[in-house]
C-alpha positions as CSV (number, residue, x, y, z in Angstrom):
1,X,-1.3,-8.3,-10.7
2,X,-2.4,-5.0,-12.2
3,X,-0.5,-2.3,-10.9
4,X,-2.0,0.7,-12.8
5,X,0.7,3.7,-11.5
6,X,3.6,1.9,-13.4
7,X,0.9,0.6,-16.4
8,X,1.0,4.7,-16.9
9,X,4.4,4.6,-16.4
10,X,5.4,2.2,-19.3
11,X,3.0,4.0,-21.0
12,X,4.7,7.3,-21.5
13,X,7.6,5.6,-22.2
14,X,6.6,3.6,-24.9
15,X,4.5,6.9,-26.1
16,X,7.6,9.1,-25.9
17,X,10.0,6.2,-27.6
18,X,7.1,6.1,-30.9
19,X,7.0,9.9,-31.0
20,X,10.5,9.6,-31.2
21,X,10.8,7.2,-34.0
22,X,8.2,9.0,-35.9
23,X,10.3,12.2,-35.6
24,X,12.8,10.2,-36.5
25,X,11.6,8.7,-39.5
26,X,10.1,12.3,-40.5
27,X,13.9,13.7,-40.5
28,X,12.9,15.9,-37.7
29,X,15.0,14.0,-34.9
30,X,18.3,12.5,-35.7
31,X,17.6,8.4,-36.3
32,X,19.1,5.9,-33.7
33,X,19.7,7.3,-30.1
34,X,19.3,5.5,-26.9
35,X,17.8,7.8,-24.7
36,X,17.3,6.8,-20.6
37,X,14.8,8.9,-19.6
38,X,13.3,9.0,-15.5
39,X,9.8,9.8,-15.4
40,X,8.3,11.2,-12.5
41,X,5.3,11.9,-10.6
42,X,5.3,15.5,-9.7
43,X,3.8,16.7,-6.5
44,X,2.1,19.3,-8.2
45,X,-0.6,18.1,-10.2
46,X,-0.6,21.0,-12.1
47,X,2.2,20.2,-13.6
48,X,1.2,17.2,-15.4
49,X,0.6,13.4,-13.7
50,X,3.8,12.5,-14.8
51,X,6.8,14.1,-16.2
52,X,9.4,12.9,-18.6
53,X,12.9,13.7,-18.9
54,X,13.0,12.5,-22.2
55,X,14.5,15.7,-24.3
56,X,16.8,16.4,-21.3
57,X,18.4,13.0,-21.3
58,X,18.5,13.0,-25.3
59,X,20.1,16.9,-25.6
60,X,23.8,15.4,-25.8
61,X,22.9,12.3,-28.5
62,X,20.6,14.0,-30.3
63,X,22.7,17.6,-30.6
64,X,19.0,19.7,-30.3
65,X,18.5,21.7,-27.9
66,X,15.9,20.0,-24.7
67,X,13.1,22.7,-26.1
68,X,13.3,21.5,-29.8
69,X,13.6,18.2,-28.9
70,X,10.4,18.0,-26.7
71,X,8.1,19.7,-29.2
72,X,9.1,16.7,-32.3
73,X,7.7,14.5,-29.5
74,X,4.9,16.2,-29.1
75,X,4.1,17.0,-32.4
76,X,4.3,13.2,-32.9
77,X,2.7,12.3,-29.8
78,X,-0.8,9.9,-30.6
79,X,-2.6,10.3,-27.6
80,X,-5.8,8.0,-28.9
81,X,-7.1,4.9,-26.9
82,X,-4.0,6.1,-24.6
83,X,-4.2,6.7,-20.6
84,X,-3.1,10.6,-21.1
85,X,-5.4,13.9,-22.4
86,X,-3.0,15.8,-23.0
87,X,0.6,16.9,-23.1
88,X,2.1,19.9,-22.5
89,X,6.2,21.1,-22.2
90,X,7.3,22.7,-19.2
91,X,10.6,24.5,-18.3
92,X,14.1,23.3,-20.1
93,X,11.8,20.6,-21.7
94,X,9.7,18.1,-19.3
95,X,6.5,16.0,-20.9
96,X,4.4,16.6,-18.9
97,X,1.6,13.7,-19.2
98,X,-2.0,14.2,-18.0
99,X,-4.1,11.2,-16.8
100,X,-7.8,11.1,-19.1
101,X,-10.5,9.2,-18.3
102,X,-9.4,6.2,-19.6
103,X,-6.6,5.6,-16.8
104,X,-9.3,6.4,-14.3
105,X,-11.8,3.4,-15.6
106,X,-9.1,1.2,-15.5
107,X,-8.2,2.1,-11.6
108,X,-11.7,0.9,-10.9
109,X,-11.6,-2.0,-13.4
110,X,-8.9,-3.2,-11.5
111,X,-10.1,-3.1,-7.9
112,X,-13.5,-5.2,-9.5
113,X,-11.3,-7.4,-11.2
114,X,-8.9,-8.4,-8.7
115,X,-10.5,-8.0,-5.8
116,X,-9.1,-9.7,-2.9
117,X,-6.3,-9.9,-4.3
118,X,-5.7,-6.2,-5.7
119,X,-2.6,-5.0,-4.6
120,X,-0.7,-8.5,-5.2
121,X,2.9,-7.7,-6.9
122,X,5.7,-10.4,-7.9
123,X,8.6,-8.5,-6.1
124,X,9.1,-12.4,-4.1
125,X,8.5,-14.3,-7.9
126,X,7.7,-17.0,-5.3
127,X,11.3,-17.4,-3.6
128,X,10.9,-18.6,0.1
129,X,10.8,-16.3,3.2
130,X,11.2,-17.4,6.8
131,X,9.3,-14.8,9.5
132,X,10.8,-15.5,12.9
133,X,9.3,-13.5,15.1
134,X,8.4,-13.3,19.1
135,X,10.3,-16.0,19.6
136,X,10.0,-15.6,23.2
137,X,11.7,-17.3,26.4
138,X,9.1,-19.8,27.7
139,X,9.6,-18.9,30.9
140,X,7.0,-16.6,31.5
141,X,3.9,-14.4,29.8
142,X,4.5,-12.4,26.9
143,X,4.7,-8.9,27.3
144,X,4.3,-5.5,25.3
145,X,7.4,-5.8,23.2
146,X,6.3,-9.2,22.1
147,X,3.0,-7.5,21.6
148,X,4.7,-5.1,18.9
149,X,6.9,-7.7,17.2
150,X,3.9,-10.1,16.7
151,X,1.8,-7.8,15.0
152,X,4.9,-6.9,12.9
153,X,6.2,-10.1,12.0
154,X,2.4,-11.3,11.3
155,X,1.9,-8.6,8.8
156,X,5.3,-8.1,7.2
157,X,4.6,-12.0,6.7
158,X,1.1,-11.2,5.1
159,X,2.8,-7.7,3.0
160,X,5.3,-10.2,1.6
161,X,3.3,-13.5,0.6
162,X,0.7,-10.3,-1.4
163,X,4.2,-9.0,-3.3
164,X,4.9,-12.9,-4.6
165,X,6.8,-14.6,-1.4
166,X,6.0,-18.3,-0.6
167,X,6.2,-17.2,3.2
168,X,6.6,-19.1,6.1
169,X,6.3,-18.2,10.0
170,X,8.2,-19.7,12.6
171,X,8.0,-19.1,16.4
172,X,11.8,-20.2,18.1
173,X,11.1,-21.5,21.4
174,X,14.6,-21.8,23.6
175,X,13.8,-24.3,25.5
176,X,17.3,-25.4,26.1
177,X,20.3,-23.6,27.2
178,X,20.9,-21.4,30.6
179,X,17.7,-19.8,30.6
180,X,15.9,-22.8,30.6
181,X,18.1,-23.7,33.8
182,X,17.1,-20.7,35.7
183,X,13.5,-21.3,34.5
184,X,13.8,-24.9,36.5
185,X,16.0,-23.4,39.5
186,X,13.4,-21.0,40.2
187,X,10.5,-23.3,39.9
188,X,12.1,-26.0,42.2
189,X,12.9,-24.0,45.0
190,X,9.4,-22.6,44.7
191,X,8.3,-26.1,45.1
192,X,10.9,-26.6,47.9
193,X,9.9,-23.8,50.1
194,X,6.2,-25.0,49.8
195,X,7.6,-28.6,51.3
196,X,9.7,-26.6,53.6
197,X,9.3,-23.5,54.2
198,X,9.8,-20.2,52.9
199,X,12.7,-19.3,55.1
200,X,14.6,-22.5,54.8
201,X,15.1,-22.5,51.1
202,X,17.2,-19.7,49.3
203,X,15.6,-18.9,46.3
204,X,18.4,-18.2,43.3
205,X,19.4,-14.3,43.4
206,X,19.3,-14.7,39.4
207,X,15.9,-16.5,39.1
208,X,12.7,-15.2,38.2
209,X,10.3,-13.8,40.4
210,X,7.1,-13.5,38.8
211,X,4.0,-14.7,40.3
212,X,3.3,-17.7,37.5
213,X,6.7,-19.3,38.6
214,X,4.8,-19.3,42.2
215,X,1.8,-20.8,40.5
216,X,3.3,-23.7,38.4
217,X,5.5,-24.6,41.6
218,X,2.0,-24.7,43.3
219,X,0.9,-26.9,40.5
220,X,3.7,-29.0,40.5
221,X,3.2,-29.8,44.4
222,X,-0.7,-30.4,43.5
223,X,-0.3,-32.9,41.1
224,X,2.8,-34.2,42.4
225,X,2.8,-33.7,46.0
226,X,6.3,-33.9,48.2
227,X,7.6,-37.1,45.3
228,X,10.5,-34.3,44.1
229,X,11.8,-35.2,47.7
230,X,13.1,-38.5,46.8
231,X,14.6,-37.1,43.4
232,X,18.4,-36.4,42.3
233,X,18.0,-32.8,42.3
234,X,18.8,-32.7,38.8
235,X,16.0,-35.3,37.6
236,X,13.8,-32.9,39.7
237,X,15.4,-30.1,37.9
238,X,14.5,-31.7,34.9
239,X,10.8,-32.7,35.6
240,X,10.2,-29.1,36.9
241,X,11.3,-27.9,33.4
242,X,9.4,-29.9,31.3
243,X,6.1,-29.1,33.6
244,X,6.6,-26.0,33.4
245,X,7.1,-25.8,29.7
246,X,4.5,-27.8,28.9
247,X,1.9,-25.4,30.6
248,X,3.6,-22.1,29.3
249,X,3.8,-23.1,25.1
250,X,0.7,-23.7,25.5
251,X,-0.5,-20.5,27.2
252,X,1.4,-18.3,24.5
253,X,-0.2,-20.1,21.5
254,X,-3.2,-19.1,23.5
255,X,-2.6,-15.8,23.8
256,X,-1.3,-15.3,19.8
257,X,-4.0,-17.2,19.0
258,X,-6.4,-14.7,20.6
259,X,-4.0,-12.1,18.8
260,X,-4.7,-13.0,15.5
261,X,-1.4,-15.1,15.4
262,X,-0.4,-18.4,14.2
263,X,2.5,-19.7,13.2
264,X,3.2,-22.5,10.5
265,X,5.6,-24.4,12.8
266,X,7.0,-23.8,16.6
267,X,10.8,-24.4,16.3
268,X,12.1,-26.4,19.6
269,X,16.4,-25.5,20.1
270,X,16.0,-28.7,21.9
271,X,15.9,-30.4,18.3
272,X,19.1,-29.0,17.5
273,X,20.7,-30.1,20.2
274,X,19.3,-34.1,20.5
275,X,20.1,-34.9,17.3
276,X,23.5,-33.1,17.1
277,X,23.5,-30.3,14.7
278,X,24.8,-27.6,17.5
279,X,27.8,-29.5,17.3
280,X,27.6,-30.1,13.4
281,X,27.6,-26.7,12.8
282,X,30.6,-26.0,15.3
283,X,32.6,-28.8,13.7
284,X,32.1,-27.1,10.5
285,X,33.2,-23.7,11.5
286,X,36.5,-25.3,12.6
287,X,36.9,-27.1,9.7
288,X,37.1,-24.0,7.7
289,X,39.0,-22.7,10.2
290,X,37.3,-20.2,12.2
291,X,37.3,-21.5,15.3
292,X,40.4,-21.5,18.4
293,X,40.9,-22.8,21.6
294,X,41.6,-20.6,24.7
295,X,41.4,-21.4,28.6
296,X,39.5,-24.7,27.6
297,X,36.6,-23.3,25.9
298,X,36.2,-23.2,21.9
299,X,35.9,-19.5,20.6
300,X,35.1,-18.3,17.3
301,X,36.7,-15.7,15.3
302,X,34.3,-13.4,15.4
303,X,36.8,-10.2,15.0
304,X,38.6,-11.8,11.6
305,X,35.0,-12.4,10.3
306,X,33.4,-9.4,10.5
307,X,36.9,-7.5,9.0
308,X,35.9,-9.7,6.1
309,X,31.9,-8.9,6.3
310,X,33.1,-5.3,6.7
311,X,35.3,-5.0,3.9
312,X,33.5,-6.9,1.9
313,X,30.7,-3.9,2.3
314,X,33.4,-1.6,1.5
315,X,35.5,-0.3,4.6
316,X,39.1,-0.5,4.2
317,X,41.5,-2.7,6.3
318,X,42.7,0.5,8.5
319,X,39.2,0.9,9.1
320,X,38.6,-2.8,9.3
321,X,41.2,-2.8,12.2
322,X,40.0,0.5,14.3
323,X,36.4,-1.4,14.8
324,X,36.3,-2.3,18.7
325,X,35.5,-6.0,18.2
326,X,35.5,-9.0,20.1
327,X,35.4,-13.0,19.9
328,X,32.8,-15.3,21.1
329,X,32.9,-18.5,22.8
330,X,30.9,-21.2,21.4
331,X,32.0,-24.1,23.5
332,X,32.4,-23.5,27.1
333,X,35.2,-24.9,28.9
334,X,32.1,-27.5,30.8
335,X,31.4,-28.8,27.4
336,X,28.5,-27.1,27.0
337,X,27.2,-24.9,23.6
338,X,26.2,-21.3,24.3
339,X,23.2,-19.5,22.8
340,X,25.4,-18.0,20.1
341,X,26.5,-21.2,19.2
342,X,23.0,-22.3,19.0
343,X,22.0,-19.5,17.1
344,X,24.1,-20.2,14.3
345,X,23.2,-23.6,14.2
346,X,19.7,-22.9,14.2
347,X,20.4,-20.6,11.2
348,X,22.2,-22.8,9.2
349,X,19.1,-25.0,9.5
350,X,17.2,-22.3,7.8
351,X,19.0,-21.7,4.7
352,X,21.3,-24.8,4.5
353,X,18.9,-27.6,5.3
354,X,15.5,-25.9,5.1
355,X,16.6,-23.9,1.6
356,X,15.0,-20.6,2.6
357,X,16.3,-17.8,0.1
358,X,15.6,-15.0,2.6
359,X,15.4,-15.7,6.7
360,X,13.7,-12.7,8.2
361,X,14.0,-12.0,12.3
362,X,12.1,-9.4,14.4
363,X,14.7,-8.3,17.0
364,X,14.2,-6.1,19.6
365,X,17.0,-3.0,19.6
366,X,18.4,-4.2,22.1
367,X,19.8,-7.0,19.7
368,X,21.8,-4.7,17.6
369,X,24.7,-5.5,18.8
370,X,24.1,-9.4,17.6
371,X,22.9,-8.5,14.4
372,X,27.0,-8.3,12.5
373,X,27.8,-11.0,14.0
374,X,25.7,-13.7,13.1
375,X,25.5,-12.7,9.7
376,X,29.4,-12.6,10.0
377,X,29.4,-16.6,11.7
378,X,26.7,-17.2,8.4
379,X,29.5,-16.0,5.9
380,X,32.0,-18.0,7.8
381,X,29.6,-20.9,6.5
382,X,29.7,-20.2,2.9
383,X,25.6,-18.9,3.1
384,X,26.1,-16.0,2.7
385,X,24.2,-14.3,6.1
386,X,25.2,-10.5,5.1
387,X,22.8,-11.1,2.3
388,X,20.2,-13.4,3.2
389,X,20.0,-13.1,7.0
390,X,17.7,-9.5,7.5
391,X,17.0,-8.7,11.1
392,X,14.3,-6.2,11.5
393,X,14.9,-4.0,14.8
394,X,12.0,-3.1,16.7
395,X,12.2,-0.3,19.3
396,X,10.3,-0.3,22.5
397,X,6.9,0.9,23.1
398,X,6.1,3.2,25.8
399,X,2.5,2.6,27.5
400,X,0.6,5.4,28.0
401,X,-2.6,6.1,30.6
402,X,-4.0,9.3,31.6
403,X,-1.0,10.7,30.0
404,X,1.2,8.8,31.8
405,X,3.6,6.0,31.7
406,X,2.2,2.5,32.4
407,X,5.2,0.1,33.8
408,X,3.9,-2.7,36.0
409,X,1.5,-5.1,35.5
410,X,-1.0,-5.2,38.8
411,X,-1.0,-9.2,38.7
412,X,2.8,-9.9,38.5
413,X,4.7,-6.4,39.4
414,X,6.3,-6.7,35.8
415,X,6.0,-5.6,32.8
416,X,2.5,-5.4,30.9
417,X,1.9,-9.0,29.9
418,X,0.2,-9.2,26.4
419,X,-3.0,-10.9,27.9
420,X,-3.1,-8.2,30.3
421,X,-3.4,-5.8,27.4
422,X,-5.7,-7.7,25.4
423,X,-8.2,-7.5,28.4
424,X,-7.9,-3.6,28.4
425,X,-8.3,-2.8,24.5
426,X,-9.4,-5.4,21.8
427,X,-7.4,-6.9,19.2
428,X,-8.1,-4.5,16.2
429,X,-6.9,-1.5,18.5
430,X,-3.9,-3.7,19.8
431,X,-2.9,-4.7,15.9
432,X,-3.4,-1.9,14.3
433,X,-1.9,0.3,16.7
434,X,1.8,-1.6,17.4
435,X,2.0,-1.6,13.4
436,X,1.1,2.1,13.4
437,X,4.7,3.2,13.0
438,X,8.1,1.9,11.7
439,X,9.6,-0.6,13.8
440,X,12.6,2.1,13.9
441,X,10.6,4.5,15.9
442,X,9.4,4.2,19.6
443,X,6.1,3.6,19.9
444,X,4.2,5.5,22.4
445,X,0.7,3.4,22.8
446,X,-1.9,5.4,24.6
447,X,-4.4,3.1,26.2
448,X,-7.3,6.0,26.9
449,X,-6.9,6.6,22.6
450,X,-7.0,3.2,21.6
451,X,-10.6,2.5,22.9
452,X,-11.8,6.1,22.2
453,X,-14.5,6.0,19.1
454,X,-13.7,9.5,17.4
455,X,-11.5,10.5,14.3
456,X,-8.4,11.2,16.9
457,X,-8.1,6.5,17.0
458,X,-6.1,6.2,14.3
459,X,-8.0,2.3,14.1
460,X,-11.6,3.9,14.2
461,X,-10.8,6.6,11.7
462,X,-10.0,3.9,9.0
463,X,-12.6,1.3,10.1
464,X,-15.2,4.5,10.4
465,X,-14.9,5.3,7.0
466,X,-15.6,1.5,5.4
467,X,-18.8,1.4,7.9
468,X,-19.8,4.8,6.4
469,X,-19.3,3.5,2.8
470,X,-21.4,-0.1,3.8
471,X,-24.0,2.0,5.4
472,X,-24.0,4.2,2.1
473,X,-24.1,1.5,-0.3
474,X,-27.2,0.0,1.8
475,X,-29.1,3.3,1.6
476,X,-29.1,3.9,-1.8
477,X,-29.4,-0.1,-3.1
478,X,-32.9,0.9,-0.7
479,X,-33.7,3.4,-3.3
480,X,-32.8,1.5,-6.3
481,X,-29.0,2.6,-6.9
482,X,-27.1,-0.5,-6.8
483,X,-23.2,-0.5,-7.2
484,X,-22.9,-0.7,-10.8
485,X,-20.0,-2.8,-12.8
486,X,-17.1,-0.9,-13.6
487,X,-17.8,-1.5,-17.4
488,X,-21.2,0.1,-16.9
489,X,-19.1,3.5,-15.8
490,X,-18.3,6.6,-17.9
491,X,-15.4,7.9,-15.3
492,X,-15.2,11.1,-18.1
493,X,-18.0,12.3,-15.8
494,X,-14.9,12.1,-12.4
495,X,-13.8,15.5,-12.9
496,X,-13.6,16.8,-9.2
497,X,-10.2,17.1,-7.8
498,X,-11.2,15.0,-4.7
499,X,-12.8,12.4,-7.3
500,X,-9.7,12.3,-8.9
501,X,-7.5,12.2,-5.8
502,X,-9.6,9.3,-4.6
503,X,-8.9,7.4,-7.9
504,X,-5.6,7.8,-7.9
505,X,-4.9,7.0,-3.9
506,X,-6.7,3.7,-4.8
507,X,-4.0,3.2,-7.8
508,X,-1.4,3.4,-5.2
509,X,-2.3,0.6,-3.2
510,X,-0.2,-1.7,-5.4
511,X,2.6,0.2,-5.2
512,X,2.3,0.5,-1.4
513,X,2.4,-3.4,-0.8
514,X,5.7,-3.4,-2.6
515,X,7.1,-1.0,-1.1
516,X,6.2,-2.2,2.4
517,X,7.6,-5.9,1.6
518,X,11.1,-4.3,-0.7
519,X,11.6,-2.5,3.2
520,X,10.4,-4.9,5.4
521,X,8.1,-1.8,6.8
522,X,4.8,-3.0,6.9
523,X,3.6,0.1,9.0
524,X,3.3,1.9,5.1
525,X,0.0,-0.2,4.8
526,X,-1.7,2.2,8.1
527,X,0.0,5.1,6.9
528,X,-1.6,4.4,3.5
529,X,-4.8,3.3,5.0
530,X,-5.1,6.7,7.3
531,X,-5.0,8.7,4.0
532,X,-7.2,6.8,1.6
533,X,-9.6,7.3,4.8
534,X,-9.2,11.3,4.8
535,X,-9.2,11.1,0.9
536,X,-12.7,9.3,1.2
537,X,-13.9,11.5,4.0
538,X,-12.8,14.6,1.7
539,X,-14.8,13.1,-1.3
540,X,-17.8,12.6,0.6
541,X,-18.4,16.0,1.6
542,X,-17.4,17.7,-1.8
543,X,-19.2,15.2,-3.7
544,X,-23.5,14.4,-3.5
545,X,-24.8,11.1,-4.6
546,X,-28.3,11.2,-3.9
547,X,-30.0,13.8,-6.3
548,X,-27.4,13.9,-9.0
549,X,-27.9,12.7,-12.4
550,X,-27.5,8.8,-13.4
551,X,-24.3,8.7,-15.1
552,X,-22.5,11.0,-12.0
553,X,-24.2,9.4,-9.6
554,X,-23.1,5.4,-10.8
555,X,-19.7,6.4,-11.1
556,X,-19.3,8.1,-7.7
557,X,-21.0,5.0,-6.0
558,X,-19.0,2.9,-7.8
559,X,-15.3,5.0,-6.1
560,X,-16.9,4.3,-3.4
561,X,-17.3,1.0,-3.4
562,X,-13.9,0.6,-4.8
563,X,-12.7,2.3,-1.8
564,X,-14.6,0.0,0.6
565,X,-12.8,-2.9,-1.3
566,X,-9.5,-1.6,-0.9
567,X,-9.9,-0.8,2.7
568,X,-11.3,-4.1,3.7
569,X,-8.0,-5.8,1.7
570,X,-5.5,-3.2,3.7
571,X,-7.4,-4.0,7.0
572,X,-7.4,-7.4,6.2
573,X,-3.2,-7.4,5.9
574,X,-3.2,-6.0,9.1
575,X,-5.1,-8.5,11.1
576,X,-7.9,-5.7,11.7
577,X,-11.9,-6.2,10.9
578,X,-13.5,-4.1,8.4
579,X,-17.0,-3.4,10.1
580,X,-19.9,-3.0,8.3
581,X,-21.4,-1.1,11.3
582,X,-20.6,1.5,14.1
């Protein structure tokens, strides 16, 4: 787990705390003072690689003045066998540290010596993660928001099990509740009107009326003929359901299989139900007294709990009390359990029974509205859902063609279904682009872009630039250049800026992962990706390989292939091949 941008940083502050102590014991510096400096990377480069506010934050306890103070550091500064050339004092008194040769070996020690797992950070220390994400309705084909929060759940998994979580993915199928009643509705009288005719049954004016509810109604009468005759209707009702659902899991494992996506366990609400933990987990809530009874049904408190939440975050009571908020039922007056009610139970399952520190959901924004309150219902538990409930909203994507918007799907009149999409564009386009931006941001996904082969496909740019560095590495191993070890490199001979920009891109890669899993933002990996690619494109012009002496020549094939590494591990996070050819 080398992580070579705060390896510098603890450097300068260990160098400035030993200057210190030498000025110190010299009777330069007063003896004794606790001095919390920030150190920084400035944007400008020519202000030193990193900056130190170490005579600033020391003027009060020290009683020097910031200027004074900086040159006794500097004066006692050894900069021998350290990371740093130089260091110079700018303004009121910065340190401003300059990266040597030695930092820049190191970068490309640490891409050999890690390899695929360069990058890795302990920001989990191995605490466990649930990913819930898709999580879609059975009741019909997944479409392009499920496409966007499957290839966001799917990485953010693979960001946070690199940064030190013991991750786990989940798909929730609701294959109980309402839904799953209009689901059987609509396929029965589907099969009823092919028994009897289209006119003489009423189809339900809430059901769904997609095409693949015709065609497992078809299949239904195909395998089982006019037998839902002689049934109850609600052991037809039943049988429908189950039929149904046992062709349509199936299907979407299919098509996230063909995604890139599978899950370490699908999660049936059913269970919940049969063996009685819905009800459990309602029982408990009015045990600790959050729960009323009004017009029959069973409601929780939802408005007294999220006061609580709120204030607990900081809002006063006054402000507490203005919030517009309302109660939910969790038993209806028919003795059934809603989906809220189901929600919490299945929650409680995750970090009561299951012992998940962290339970992470990818929620479409239209969610929002849920989020409070089920972390609220958590709290009410004792498990403290504020804290270890994060829901990650995704907005919606916008389908582009010809520069304008795609809506239907031709097959079912609906919205794009995710199988539909992977026919039109393959997987790498599809992945990389639905993680190409922060799941706060609408996506606009232009079809005619993702299978254009140019630098303006985000996808090709990146992937471009590891073939060009394959194909490099092959044409010079031809002439007897092969990618040397990184203790065989003098990087004092990296002196170009775009050399050293290179190096110290690849150095941020670490830092990168973290931040991506500390946000839950997993988009940072393409945005990081997309500029190490322009950073190597930039290098390779500036910089000649062929022709150039032995030492210059080993080092700069050597970046490169450290670069090739590092793409092929960010491309790797994100579900996306790293081709050798194009």
């Amino acid at each position: 787990m080398i992580n070579m941008i705060q390896s510098a940083r603890d450097q300068v502050a260990a160098l400035t705390q030993t200057a210190y102590e030498r000025a110190a014991a010299a009777g330069i510096l007063p003896a004794g003072a606790e001095v919390k400096a920030t150190i920084e990377i400035p944007k400008d480069t020519a202000h030193g690689d990193y900056a130190s506010s170490f005579a600033m934050a020391g003027a009060k306890a020290l009683h020097m003045a910031p200027r004074a103070i900086a040159q006794a550091i500097v004066d006692h500064l050894e900069l021998e066998g350290s990371y740093f050339a130089k260091v110079e004092i700018a303004g009121p008194g910065f340190l401003n540290f300059t990266l040597g040769p030695k930092w820049y070996g190191d970068v490309l020690s640490a891409v050999e010596t890690e390899g695929a797992a360069y990058g890795s950070g302990n920001g989990g220390n191995g605490r466990k993660v649930m990913v819930e994400f898709v999580s879609a309705n059975p009741t019909g084909p997944m479409h392009m928001g499920n496409a966007r929060g499957g290839v966001l759940g799917d990485t953010l998994a693979n960001v946070l099990a690199r940064d030190g979580w013991n991750v786990w993915k989940e798909f929730y199928v609701n294959d109980a509740g309402n839904q799953i009643n209009k689901f059987a509705r609509s396929i029965y009288a589907r099969y009823m009107q092919i028994l009897q005719g289209e006119n003489a049954v009423p189809f339900p004016e809430d059901g769904y009326h997609g095409e693949d509810i015709k065609e497992l109604a078809q299949a239904y009468y195909d395998e089982y003929g006019d037998a839902g005759l002689n049934e109850p209707e609600s052991d037809a009702l039943f049988a429908v359901a189950q039929f149904g659902l046992e062709r349509n899991i199936p299907k979407m494992k299919e098509d996230l299989k063909k995604y890139g996506i599978e899950y370490d366990q699908w999660y049936m609400e059913s269970w919940l139900h049969d063996r009685g933990f819905v009800a459990d987990t309602v029982q408990l809530l009015t045990d600790k007294g959050w729960t009323y009874e009004k017009d029959g049904a069973l409601w929780l408190n939802t408005t007294e709990l999220l006061k609580k939440k709120y204030m607990a975050e900081g809002k006063t009571q006054e402000q507490a009390d203005k919030l517009d908020l309302k109660d939910d039922v969790l038993r209806r007056a028919n003795g059934f359990y809603t989906y809220f009610a189901a929600d919490i139970a299945y929650h409680r399952n995750k970090l009561e029974e299951r012992k998940f520190d962290l339970a992470i959901n990818i929620w479409g924004a239209d969610h929002h509205g849920h989020v409070a309150r089920l972390q609220a219902a958590l709290d009410g538990l004792g498990l403290d859902g504020s804290h270890r409930l994060v829901i990650v909203l995704m907005q919606l994507v916008n389908l582009l063609q010809d520069g304008k918007p795609v809506r239907m799907s031709k097959r079912t009149g609906k919205a794009i279904a995710l199988h539909d999409l992977l026919d039109e564009i393959s997987v790498d386009a599809a992945r990389y682009y639905f993680n190409n931006r922060a799941s706060s941001s609408p996506l606009d996904f232009d079809l005619d872009l993702a299978v254009r082969q140019d630098s303006e496909n985000p996808v090709y740019y990146v992937q471009y630039a590891h073939a060009r560095i394959c194909s490099l590495i092959s044409r010079l191993a031809g002439e007897g250049a092969a990618v040397p070890a990184a203790s065989e490199v003098d990087a004092s001979v990296l002196s170009v800026p775009e050399e050293l920009a290179l190096v110290k891109a690849l150095a941020q890669y670490p830092e990168e992962l973290h931040l991506a899993a500390r946000d839950f933002d997993p988009s940072r990996v393409n945005r990081y990706l997309t500029a190490l690619a322009g950073d190597f494109h930039r290098f390779y012009n500036a910089c000649r390989l062929k022709g150039e002496e032995a030492s210059v020549l080993a080092a700069r094939l050597k970046l490169a292939d450290a670069v090739r590494a590092v793409l092929s591990n960010g491309l790797g996070l994100l579900g996306v091949t790293a081709p050798e050819k194009m």
